[in-house]
N, C-alpha and C positions, 0 to 999 in steps of 0.2 A: 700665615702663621700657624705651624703647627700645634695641635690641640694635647699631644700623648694619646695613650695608648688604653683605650677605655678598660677597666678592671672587670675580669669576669668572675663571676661568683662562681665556684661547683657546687650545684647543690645534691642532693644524693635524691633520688625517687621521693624515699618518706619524708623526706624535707621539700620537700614540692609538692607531696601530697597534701599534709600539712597546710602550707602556705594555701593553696587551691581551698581548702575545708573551711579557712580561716575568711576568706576572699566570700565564699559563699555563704555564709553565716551572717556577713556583714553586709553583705544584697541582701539578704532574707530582711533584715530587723530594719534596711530602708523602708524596701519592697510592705511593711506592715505598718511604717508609720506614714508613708503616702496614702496607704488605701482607709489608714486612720483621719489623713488627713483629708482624704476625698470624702469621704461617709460627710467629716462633719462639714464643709461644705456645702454639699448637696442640703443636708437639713437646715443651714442656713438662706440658702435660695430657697427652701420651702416657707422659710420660717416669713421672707420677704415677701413671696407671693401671697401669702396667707395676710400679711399686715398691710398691703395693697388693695387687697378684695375688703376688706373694712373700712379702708377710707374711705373707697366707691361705695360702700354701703350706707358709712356713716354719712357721706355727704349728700345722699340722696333722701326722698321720701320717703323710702321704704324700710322695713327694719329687717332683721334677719330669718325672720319668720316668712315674711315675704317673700324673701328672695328664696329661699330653702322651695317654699310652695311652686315658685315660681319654676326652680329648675325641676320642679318633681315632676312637674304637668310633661306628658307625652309632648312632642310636637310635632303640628300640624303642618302639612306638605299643600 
């Protein structure tokens, strides 16, 4: 079944320049809101590992001073 005859646009240089400017402007302001959206991300994976390292803290003996000491200490081989 034929389909016709697909319509071609002329467009003139500056109208494709244009279009192309318009095209990259519009990846740009993605391109800044994924890397918005990575950043925050990222500080929420820290924000988890930081509320993980408390549980193991709080659920243990030790308090935070401890543990703080603990990792200060050089260690021995």
């Amino acid at each position: 079944m034929p389909r016709g005859r697909k319509k071609t646009v002329n467009l003139t240089i500056e109208e494709q320049l244009d279009a192309v400017e318009i095209q990259i402007m519009e990846e740009e302001t993605k391109l800044k809101e994924l890397k918005a959206k990575k950043k925050e991300l990222i500080a929420k994976k820290e924000e988890e590992k930081v509320s993980r390292l408390l549980e193991v803290i709080n659920s243990s003996d030790k308090n935070i001073d401890d543990v703080i000491q603990m990792l200060s200490q050089p260690t021995q081989q």
